[in-house]
C-alpha positions in Angstrom: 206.5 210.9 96.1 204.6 211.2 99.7 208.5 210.5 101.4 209.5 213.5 99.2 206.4 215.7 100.5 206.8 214.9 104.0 210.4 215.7 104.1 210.4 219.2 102.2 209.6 222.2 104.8 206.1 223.7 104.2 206.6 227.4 102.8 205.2 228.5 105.9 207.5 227.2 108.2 210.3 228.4 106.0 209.3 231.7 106.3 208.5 231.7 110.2 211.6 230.5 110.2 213.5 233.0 109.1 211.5 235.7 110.7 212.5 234.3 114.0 216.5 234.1 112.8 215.7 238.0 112.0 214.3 238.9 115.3 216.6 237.2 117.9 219.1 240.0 117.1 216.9 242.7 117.5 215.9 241.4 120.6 219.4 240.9 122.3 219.8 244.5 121.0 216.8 245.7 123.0 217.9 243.1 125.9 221.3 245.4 126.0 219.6 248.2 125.7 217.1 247.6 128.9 219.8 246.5 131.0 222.3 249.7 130.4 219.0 252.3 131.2 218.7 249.5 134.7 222.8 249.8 135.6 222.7 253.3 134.6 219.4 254.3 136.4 220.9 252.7 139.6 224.2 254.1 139.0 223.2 257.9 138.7 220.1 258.0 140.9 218.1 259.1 137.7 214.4 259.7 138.0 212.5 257.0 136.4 215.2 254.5 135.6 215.3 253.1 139.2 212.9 250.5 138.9 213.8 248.5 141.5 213.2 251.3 143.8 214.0 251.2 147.5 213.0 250.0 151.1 214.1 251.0 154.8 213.8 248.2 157.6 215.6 249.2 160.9 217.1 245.9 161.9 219.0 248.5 164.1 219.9 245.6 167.8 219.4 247.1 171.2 221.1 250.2 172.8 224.1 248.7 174.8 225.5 251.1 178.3 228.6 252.2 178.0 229.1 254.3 181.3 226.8 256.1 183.3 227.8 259.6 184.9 226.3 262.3 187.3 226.3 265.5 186.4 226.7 268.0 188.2 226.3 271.3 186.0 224.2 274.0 185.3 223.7 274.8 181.6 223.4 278.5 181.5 223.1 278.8 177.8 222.4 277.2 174.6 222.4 277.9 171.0 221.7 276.6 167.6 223.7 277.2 164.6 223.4 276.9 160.7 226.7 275.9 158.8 227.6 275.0 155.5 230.3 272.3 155.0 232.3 272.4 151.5 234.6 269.1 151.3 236.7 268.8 148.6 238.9 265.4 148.4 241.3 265.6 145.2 243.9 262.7 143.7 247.1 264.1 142.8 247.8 264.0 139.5 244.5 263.1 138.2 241.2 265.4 137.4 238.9 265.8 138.8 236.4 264.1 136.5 238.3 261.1 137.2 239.3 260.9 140.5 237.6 263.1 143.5 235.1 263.9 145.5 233.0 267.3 146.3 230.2 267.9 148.8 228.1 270.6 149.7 226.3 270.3 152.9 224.3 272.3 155.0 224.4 271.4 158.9 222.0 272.0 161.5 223.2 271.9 165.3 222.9 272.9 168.7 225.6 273.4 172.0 225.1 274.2 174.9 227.7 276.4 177.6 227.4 274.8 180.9 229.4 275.6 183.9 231.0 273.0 186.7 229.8 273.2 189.9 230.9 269.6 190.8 234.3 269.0 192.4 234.6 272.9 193.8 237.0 273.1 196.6 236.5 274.6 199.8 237.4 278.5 199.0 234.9 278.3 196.4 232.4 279.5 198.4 232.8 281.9 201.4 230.1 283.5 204.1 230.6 286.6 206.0 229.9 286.4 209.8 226.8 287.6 210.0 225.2 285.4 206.7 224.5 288.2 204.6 226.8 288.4 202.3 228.1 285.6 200.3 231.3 285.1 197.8 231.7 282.1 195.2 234.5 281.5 192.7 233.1 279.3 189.8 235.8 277.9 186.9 234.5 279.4 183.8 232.0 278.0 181.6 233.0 275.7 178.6 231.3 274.3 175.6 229.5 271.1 175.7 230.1 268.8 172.2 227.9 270.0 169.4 224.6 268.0 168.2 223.7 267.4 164.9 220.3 267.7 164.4 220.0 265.1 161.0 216.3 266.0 160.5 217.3 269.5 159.4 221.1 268.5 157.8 220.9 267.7 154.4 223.2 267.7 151.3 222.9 270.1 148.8 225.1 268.7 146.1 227.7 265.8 145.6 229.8 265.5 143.0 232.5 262.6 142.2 234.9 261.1 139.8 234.5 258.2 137.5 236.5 255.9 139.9 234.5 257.0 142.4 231.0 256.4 141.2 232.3 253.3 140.0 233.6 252.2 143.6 230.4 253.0 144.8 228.4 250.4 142.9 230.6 247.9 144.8 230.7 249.2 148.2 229.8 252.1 150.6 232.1 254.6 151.8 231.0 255.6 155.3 234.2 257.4 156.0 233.2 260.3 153.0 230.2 260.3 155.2 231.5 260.2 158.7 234.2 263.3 157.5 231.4 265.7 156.9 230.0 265.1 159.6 233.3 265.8 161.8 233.6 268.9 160.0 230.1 270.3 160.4 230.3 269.7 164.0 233.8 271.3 164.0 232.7 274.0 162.5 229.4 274.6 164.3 231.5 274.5 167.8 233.9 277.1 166.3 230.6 279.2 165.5 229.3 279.0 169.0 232.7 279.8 170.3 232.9 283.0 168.2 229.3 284.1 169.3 230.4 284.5 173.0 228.3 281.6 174.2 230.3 280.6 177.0 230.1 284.5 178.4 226.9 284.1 178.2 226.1 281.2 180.1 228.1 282.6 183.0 226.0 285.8 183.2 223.0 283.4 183.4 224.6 281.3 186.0 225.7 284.1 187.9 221.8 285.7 187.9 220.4 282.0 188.8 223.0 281.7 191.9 221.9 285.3 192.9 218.4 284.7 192.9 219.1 281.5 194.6 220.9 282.5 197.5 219.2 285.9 198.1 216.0 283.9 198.5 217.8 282.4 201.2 218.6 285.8 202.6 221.7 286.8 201.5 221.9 290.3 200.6 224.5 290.4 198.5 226.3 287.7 196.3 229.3 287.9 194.4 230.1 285.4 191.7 233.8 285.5 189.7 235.1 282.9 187.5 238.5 282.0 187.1 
């Protein structure tokens, strides 16, 4: 009779029992369920379901010299320019929603117009007799490569396919990046070019050069650029 007691399962630990076979379920369920909001918070950037968050360290090495040059140019003007870059990168034969890539992105920059005065030959400049009058023949001024300024360059809006955002879970794609970037600065040159920077900068050479030399007593100084 007492083998028979000890052997038989309390009523208690029956029923815990079975409560626990009901909850592990419910619990993988919720498991599931926490990890999809965690991939899917990651995946979309979504406000409040990025728990893990993220932190910059620059573990950026040294600056290495590549070449060394002197200049010999004055930089008669300079201007900064607002552009906004639309890239569109479409798959043949597949939508959009599938397979491409969209961005919208506003680019801050500055050139500057310089002209050479390194290298002139020796008709560039020419002196009357008596040192009052004085002739120089400059090339003409040219644009100097653009600079992005990335404190005021942002991106308004990118949009992408599901291939796409799936790719980028797996690995970056600094050449979407890098594209943008070649375009802004393409375009931001092609803005300074169209706002007659370059005739500018030679009308503030030639009224540096004049000053110069007419504090040196020349009275009258010719500058042409060819």
């Amino acid at each position: 009779m007492g083998e028979d007691t000890e052997n038989t399962p309390s009523p208690l630990r029956a029923t815990a029992t079975r409560s626990r076979g009901r909850w592990r379920p419910l619990v993988v369920v919720l498991l599931v369920v926490a990890l999809a909001l965690i991939v899917i918070g990651q995946f979309l950037r979504l406000p409040g379901l990025d728990i893990f968050g993220t932190q910059v360290k620059d573990r950026s090495g040294p600056a290495v010299l590549k070449s060394v040059q002197d200049l010999s140019r004055y930089e008669g003007a300079a201007g900064t320019y607002q552009v906004v870059v639309d890239l569109e990168n479409d798959a043949r034969f597949l939508p959009d929603a599938i397979r491409g890539t969209r961005t919208l992105y506003v680019a801050n920059g500055s050139v500057g117009a310089y002209v050479e005065l390194g290298g002139l030959g020796d008709g560039a400049v020419t002196v009357d007799a008596d040192r009052t009058e004085a002739t120089l023949r400059l090339p003409h001024a040219k644009l100097a490569a653009p600079a992005l300024d990335p404190e005021r360059s942002y991106a308004v809006s990118k949009q992408r396919g599901l291939l796409d955002r799936l790719g980028d879970l797996f690995s970056d794609n600094p050449a979407s990046e890098q594209a943008v970037n070649v375009l802004a600065a393409r375009r931001i040159s092609d803005a300074a070019r169209e706002s007659g920077l370059t005739a500018r900068a030679e009308r503030n050479t030639t009224e540096m050069l004049q000053k110069l030399l007419r504090g040196l007593g020349f009275e009258r100084v010719t500058v042409t650029y060819a």
